[in-house]
Structures are given as structure tokens and as C-alpha cells.
C-alpha positions in Angstrom: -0.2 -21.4 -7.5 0.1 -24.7 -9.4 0.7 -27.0 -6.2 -1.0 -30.6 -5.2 -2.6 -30.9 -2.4 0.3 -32.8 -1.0 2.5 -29.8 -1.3 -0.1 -27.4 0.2 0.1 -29.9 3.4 3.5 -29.8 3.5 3.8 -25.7 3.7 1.0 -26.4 6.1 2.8 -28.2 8.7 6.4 -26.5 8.2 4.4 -23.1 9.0 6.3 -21.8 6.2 5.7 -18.2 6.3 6.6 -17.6 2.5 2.9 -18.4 2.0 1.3 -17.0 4.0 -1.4 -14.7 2.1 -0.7 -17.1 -0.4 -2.3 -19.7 1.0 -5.1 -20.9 3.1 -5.8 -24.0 4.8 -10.0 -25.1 4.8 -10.8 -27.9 8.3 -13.4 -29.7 7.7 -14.0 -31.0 10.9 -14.2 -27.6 12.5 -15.4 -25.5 9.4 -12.6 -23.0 10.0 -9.9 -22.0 7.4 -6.1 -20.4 8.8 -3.2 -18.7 7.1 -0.5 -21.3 7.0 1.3 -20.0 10.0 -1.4 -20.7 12.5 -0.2 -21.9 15.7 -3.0 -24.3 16.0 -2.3 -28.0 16.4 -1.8 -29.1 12.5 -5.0 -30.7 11.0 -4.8 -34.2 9.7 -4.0 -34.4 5.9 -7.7 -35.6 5.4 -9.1 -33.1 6.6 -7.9 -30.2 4.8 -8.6 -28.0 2.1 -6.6 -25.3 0.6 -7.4 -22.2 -1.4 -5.7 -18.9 -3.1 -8.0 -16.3 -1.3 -9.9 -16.1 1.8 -12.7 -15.2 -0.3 -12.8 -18.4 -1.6 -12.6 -19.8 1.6 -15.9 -17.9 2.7 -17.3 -18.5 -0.4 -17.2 -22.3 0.3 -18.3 -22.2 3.8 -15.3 -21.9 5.8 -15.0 -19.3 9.0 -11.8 -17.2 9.7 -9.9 -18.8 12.4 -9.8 -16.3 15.9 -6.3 -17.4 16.4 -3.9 -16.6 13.4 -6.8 -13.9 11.8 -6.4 -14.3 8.2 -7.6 -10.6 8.3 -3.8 -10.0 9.1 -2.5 -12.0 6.4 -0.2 -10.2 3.9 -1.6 -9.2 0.3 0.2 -10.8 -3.2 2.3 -8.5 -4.9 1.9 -10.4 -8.5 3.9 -8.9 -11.6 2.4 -10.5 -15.1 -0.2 -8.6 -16.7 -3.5 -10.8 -16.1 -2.7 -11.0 -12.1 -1.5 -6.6 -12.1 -4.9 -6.3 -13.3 -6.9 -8.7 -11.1 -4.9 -7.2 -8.3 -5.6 -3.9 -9.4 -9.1 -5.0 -9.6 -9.6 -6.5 -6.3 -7.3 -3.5 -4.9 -10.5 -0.8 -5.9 -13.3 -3.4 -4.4 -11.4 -3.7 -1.2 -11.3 0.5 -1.4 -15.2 0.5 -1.9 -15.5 0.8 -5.6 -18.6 -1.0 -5.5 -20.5 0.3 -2.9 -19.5 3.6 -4.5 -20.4 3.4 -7.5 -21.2 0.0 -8.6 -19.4 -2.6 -10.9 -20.3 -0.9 -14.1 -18.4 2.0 -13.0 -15.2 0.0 -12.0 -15.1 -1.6 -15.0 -15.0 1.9 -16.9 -12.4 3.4 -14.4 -10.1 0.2 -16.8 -12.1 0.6 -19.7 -13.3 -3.2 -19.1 -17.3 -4.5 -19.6 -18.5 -5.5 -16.3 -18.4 -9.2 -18.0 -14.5 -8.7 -18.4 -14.2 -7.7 -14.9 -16.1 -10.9 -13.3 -13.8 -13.1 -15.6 -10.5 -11.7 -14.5 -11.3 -12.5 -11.2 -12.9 -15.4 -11.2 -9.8 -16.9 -13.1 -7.8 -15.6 -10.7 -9.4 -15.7 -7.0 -12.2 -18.0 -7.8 -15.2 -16.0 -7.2 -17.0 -13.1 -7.9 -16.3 -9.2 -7.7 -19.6 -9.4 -4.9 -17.9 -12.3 -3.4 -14.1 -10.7 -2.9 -16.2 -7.0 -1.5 -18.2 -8.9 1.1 -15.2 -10.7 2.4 -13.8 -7.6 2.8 -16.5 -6.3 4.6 -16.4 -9.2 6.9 -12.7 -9.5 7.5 -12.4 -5.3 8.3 -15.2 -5.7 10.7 -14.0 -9.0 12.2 -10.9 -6.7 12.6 -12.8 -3.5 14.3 -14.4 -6.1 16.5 -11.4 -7.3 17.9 -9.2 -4.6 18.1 -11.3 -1.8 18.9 -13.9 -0.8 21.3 -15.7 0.9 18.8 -19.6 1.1 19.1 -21.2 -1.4 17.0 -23.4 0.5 14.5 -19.9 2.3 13.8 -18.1 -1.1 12.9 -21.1 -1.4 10.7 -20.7 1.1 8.4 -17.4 1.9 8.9 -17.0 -1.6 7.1 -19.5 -0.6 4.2 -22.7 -2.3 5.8 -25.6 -0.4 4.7 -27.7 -1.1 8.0 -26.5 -2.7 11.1 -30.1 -5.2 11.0 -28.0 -6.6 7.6 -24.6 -6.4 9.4 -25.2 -8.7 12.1 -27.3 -10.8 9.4 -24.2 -11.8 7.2 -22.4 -11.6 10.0 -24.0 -14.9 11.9 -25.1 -16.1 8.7 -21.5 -16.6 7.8 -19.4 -17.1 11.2 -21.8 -18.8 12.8 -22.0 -16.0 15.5 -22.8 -12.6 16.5 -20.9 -9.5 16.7 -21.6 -9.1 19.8 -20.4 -12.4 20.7 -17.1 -12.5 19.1 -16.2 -9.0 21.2 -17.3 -10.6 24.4 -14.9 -10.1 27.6 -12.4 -8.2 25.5 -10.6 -5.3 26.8 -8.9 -2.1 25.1 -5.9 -0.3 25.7 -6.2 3.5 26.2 -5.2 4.5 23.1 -6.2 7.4 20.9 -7.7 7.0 17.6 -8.7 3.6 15.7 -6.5 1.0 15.1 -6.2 -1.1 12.5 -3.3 -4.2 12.1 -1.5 -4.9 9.0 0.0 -7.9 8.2 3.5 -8.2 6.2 6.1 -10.6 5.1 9.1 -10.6 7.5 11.5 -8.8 7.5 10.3 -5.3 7.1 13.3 -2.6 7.6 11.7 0.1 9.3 13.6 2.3 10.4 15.3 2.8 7.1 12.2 2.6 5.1 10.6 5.7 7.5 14.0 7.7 7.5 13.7 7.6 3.6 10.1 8.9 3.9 10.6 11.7 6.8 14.0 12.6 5.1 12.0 13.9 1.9 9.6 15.4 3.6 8.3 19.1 5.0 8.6 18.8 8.7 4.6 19.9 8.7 3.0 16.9 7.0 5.1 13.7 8.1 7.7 12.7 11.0 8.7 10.6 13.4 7.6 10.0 17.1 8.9 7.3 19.9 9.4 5.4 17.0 6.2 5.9 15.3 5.5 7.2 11.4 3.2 9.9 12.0 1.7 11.9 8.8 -1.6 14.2 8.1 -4.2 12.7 5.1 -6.7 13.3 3.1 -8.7 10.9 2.0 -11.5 12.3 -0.4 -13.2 15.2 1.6 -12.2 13.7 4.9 -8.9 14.7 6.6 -7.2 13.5 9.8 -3.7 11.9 11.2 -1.9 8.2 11.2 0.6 6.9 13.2 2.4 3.6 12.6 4.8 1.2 13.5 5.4 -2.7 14.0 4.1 -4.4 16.9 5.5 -8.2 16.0 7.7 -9.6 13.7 4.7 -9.5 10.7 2.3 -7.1 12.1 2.3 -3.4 11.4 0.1 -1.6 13.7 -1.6 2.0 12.7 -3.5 4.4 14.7 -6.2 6.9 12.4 -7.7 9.8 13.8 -11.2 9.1 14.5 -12.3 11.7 11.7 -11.2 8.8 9.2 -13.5 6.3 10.4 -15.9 6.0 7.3 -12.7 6.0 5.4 -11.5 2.7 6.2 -12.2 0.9 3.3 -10.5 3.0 1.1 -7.4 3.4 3.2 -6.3 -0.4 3.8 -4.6 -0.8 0.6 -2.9 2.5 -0.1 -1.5 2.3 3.4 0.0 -1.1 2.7 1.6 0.4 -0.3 2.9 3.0 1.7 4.9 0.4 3.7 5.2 -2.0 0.5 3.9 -4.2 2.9 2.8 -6.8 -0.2 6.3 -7.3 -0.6 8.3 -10.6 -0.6 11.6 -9.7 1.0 13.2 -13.5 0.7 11.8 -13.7 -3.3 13.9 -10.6 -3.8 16.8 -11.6 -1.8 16.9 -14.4 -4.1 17.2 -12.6 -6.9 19.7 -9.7 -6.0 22.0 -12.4 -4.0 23.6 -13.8 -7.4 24.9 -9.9 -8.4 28.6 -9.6 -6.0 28.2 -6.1 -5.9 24.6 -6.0 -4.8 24.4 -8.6 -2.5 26.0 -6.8 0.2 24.2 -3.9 0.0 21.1 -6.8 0.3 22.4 -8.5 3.6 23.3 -5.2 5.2 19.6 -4.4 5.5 17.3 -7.1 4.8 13.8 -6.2 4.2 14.4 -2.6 2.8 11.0 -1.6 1.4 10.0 0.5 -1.7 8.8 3.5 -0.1 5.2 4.5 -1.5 2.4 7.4 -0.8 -0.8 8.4 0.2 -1.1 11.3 -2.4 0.6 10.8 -5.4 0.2 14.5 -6.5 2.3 15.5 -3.5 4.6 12.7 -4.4 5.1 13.6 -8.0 5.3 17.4 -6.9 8.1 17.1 -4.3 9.8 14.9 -7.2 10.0 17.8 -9.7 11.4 19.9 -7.1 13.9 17.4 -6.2 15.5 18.0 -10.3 18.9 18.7 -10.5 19.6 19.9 -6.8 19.9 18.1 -3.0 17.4 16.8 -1.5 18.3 19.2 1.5 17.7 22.0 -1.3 14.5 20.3 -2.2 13.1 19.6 0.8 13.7 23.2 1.8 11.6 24.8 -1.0 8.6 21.5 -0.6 8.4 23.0 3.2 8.0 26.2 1.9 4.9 25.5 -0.4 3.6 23.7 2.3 3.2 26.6 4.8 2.2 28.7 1.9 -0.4 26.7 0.5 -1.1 23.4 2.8 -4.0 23.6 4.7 -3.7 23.6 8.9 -4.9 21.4 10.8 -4.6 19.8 14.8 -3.0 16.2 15.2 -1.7 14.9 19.1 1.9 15.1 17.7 4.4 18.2 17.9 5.0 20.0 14.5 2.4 18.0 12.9 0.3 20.6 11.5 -0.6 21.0 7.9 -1.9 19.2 5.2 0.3 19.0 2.3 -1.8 21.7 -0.4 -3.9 19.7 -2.9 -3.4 19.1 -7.4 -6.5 22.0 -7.2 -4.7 24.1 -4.7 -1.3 24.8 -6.4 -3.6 24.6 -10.5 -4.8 27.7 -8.7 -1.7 29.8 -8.3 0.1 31.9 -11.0 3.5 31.9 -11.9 4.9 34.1 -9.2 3.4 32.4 -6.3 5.6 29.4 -7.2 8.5 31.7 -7.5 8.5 33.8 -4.7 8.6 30.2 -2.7 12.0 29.6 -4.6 11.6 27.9 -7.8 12.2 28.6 -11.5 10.3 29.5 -13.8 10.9 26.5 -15.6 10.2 24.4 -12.6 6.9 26.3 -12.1 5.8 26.1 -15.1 6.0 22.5 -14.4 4.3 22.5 -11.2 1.6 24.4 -12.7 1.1 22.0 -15.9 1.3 18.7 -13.2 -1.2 19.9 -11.0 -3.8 20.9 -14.3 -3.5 17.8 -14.6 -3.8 16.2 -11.8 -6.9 18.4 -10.6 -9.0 17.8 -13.5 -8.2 13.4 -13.2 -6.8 13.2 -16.5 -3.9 11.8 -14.9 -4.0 9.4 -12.1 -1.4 9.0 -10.2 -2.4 5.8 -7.8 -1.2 2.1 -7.8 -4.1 1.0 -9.4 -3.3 3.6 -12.4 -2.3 1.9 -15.9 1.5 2.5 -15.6 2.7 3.0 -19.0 -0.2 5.2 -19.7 0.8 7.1 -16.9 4.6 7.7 -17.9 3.5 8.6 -21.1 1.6 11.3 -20.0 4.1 12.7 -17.4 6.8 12.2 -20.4 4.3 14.6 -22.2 4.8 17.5 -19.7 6.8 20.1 -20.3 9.8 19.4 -17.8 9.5 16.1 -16.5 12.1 13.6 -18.2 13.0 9.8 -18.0 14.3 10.6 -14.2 11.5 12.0 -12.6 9.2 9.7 -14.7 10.6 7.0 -13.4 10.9 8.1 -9.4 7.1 8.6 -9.6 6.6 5.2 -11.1 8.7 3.5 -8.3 6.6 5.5 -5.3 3.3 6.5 -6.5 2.4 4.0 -8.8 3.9 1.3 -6.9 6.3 0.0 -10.0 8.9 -2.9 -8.3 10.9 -2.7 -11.8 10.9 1.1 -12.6 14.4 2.5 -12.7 15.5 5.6 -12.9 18.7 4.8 -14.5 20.2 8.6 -15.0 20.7 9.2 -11.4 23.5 10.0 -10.0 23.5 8.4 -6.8 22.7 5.2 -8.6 25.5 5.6 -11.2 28.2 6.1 -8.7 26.8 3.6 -6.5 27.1 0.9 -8.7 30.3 2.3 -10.6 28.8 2.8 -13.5 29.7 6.1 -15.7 27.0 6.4 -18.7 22.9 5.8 -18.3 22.6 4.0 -20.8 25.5 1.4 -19.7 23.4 1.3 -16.1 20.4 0.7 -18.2 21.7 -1.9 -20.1 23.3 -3.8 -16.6 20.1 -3.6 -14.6 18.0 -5.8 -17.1 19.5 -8.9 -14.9 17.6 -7.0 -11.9 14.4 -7.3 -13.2 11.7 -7.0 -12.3 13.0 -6.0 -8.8 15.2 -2.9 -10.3 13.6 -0.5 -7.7 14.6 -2.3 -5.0 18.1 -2.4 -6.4 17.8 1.6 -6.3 16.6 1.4 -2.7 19.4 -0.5 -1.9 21.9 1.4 -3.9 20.4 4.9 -2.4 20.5 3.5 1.4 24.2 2.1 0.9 25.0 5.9 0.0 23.3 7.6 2.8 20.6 8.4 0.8 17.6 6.7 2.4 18.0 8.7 5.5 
């Protein structure tokens, strides 16, 4: 952001909510930095200084304040080039690329030189790659500490600590106190499973955004429950269950299955593309609100989300089967595959009871298996070339994947067109402008009769033209 300090004070004391995540306010007096919606009594003018990231906060001294948790604070969803890729960047740290496998190996995953790497983020969040990890570190423990009454050598390592001797060592070192001070006198609802608060830009529509993902889904491996999101995961050879919903007016709480706890980490920022809960509702408001025929669709449910995933091969997969037919039709032969081929498992929730079958799975199968659960053979053939290669990582299907890479190489498979191309590019790679302008819901939504005619009117969306087709889809019935 290119503002003066002036201006930062002024979005400071109007709590303006637009910025938070965006913004951070440094006290000197008290050594404590807040989001800019802290209900704290406003610091003096003097006495403030403001930065982009809370890692740059930490990194000049500054402690997280208890009261408005910058932990909580919504992520940036940034669309040039140089931020996608600092974002992208910064989205693998906070997943545990480093501790993984160090920051020579993230910058080969984007074919950068280490060097490359510290220079996009520096120029963008003012420190290091080291720097931006052990905030995260800090802020998901600082999170476990509060919420949680999880043993402390589990908050440890469950936030990437190697030891908990050097845990509670950056941890006083760089609050100023102990763990086991900041969880002092706190008590814990009965709940099962660990939970874990998400913070978002208000508002989020959620019961449209969770019909859209249940509605598309297999019955086994996703639903709804007392007005939770419930769903079975994987995340790399551990598996176990979330369920989700909002708490507060910008705070989305989720429950994981204790089985998941190592997997933290690597699970904050796929689940907040999930929700798209880096989104900016009002920015796109303000961009849709101009189009007559849109701007309905907008006010009748503000903050409709982009739906996303936690596996993009299932994503892309249910996709291809969704070609040319219903999504009733679709859905019916997805479930199918599932109980053939998904893996079972036990979750607290009624009829949640399978894993959705992995890219190495379904590679596995011949022709027939596909068919005898109801698809072509064109289709299967399809499915078959998809999960090849999927299983063997030639193509990544993740936010963090280069997107027009990506769409070249689905483009490349036999079967998958512009359409389905571009409906994986809206969910699985997280795309806000990708648009799948030959569907038909979309055409006779907006009352438009060729493709090419919808392609040509969406350019005055961008780069919010999958929103447009959220909007479009839920004003049809579609999203639910």
C-alpha cells in the first residue's frame, strides 16, 4: 500500500475493517502491534507505527496484541504478477515448505534461485522467507495456546518447533512471556477435535457458499450438520475429518480430527481457500455494482464466495464427470466412484464415511472399472489420462500451481476443453478471473446466446469474472 502515515492513522481510528490484514498498527509505548480493528482505546498519533505484515511487525520488535489476535486477521488476495508470486510464496512457507525441505527446494518447486525467492519477499513483506516461517510458527501456536487445551509439547510441534526447550525460547524471547503464562486461567469448551479460528472479510455468505459445495458432492465425503461444513481429508499420509462454520461476524471457526494435528501447518491456507476466505467482498461489490444486470444478483447475496478445495484431483475429477449432463446426473456417478474406490473411514457425523479415492487410486483402474460405475468410454479415458497425471505430480492442481501452465496441460488431455479447463481454474487453482464462458447456465443467465459474445462482454468483469459466474449460477438455482 502506498499510504502516509497520516492515512494509516486515519483507517486506525475509524476501525475500518477494509484493512484489516492489510494493515498493522506498531505502539511504541506498549511494544504491541493490532490489526486495525482492535477495540483497544486508539493510540496517540505519535506513537504509532504501521506495517504490511505482521511479520514485519515481529521482525521490528512488536508483540501480537491478546485482544484483537492479529493471528485471526484475514490473508491478501493480490492479483498482479510480482504479489500472485510472493503470495504464492509465502502461501508454501506458511504450509511448511521450509521445515520440509528447505528454501532451496521451494525455490525449485517455481523454478526460482533461492536469491530470487528472498528478493520477492522482501520487496513485498519486508523480511525474509526465515522471518515470514517463524511468525507463522509463533502466531499458530499463540493460536493453539489460546484456543485449545492442547498439551504443550503438542503446540510445539504441531507449530513446526523442532524441540519444546527452543519453543518456549522464541517464544519469551519474542513476547516477552511464556507459554505457559499466556494460557494461564483459561478454560475450554467440551468440544471434540482441535480448533483452529479463521479470520475473513465480512460478509461471508455461508449458507450459499456450503450448499454449492455439499450440492456437488457424494454424500460420503462432505455435508452439512446443525449448520456445520463437515468433510473427510487427506493431507499427505495423514487422514481425518473437519467441521466448520462462523462463530462472529469475521471469524470462521473449524474443528480437525485430532489425527491432523502435525498437519496444521499445511492445512491453514488451503482451508482458507476453501472458504475464499482471502476475499474482499466490498472491493468486488465495487466493481460488479456499475453492470444493471449484475448488480442485483450482487445485493441479493452479498458476500457470495468462490468455492475452492482441499484436493484438487477430486475437484477436477468430479468436473469431467459434470460434462455435458446435470449435476444431479453427475453427482450420481461421483458417489458411485466413491463407494467403489474411496477409502472408509470413521468421523462423529452420520454418513460421513469415506475418503474421496486418490489421483493413484483411480491411475490404477482399467477401462471397465470406470464404466461399470456409469461413464463413457470417452469420459474414462479421461479419468484415466487426469489421474496419470495427477499421480505422478506432473500436474499440480493447488492454488499455489502456475495457472497458465496448468490450463495448458489440462487443454492437452484428451477430453477436457475450454469449459472444464476453466471450472478447475476457478476452484482448484483459486483463479478470481477464470471464466468458463460456454456454459450454459451462464449464457442464459446473463441473456447472452453465443460464447464468444459472453466472452467478449465479461472483459468489463475482470478480474472478478468468477465471481460474476457464482453470482450468475446462485441467481439460477445453481449454487444449491
Amino acid at each position: 500500500m502506498k499510504l502516509s502515515d497520516d492515512q494509516c492513522y486515519q483507517i486506525v481510528h475509524a476501525r475500518d475493517a477494509r484493512y484489516d490484514g492489510q494493515l498493522y498498527v506498531g505502539v511504541r509505548s506498549t511494544g504491541i502491534y493490532c490489526r486495525p480493528v482492535c477495540p483497544a482505546i486508539r493510540p496517540r498519533p505519535g506513537n504509532c507505527r504501521f506495517f504490511a505484515s505482521a511479520a514485519l511487525a515481529e521482525h521490528c520488535g512488536f508483540r501480537p496484541c491478546l485482544r484483537c489476535r492479529p493471528e485471526l486477521a484475514p490473508g491478501l488476495a493480490p492479483m498482479d504478477g510480482t504479489r500472485r508470486l510472493a503470495r504464492a510464496l509465502v502461501d508454501r512457507i506458511h504450509g511448511g515448505a521450509l521445515e520440509e525441505a528447505g528454501l532451496d527446494a521451494l525455490a525449485n518447486e517455481f523454478h526460482l534461485s533461492s536469491r530470487q525467492v528472498r528478493r520477492v519477499i522482501m520487496a513485498e513483506f519486508g523480511v525474509s522467507p526465515l522471518a515470514i516461517a517463524r511468525t507463522r510458527r509463533l502466531l499458530l501456536a499463540k493460536q493453539l495456546l489460546t484456543d485449545s487445551d492442547l498439551r504443550l509439547v503438542d503446540v510445539a510441534f504441531a507449530s513446526g518447533f523442532a524441540s519444546v526447550r527452543q519453543f518456549n525460547r522464541v517464544f519469551r524471547k519474542t513476547y516477552g512471556l511464556t507459554p505457559s503464562n499466556l494460557r494461564r486461567s483459561r478454560a475450554f469448551p467440551a468440544e471434540e477435535g482441535i480448533p483452529l479460528r479463521l479470520g475473513f472479510r465480512p460478509p461471508l455468505a455461508w449458507e450459499a457458499l456450503t450448499m454449492f459445495l455439499v450440492s456437488r458432492s457424494d454424500g460420503h465425503t462432505q455435508g452439512l450438520v446443525d449448520g456445520h461444513y463437515v468433510r473427510t481429508l487427506r493431507v499427505g499420509g495423514a487422514t481425518g475429518w473437519l467441521a466448520a462454520r462462523p462463530v462472529a461476524d469475521n471469524v470462521l471457526q473449524v474443528r480437525l480430527s485430532s489425527s491432523l494435528l502435525h498437519c496444521l501447518p499445511a492445512l491453514q491456507q488451503p482451508l482458507r481457500q476453501l472458504f475464499d476466505l482471502d476475499a474482499d467482498p466490498r472491493g468486488i461489490v465495487r466493481c460488479l455494482e456499475g453492470d444493471e444486470q449484475l448488480a442485483p444478483l450482487v445485493r441479493q447475496t452479498p458476500g457470495l464466495r468462490l468455492p475452492g478445495t482441499l484436493d484438487g484431483f477430486e475437484l477436477a475429477l468430479r468436473a469431467i464427470l459434470g460434462q455435458q449432463i446435470s449435476v444431479k446426473a453427475a453427482t450420481t456417478v461421483f458417489r458411485r466412484i466413491v463407494e467403489r474406490f474411496g477409502e472408509p473411514m470413521d468421523t462423529p457425523f452420520p454418513g460421513l464415511d469415506r475418503l474421496s479415492p486418490t489421483a493413484e487410486r483411480i491411475a490404477g483402474l482399467s477401462q471397465q472399472d470406470l464404466l461399470d460405475c456409469g461413464l463413457t468410454r470417452r469420459r474414462a479415458d479421461t479419468v484415466l489420462a487426469l489421474a496419470r497425471a495427477a499421480a505422478d505430480d506432473s500436474l499440480r492442481l493447488t492454488a499455489s500451481a502456475d495457472r497458465e501452465k496448468t490450463r495448458q496441460q489440462l487443454l492437452a488431455l484428451p477430453g477436457i476443453g475450454p469449459w472444464t479447463t476453466e471450472y478447475i481454474a476457478m476452484r482448484a487453482l483459486g483463479d478470481p478471473d477464470a471464466f468458463p464462458g460456454s456454459d450454459l447456465g451462464l449464457l442464459r443467465g446473463t441473456g447472452v446466446d453465443k460464447p464468444a459474445e459472453l466472452e467478449k462482454r465479461s472483459q468489463q468483469w475482470r478480474p472478478w469474472r468468477a465471481y460474476v459466474a457464482c453470482h450468475v449460477w446462485h441467481g439460477l438455482g445453481q449454487g444449491g
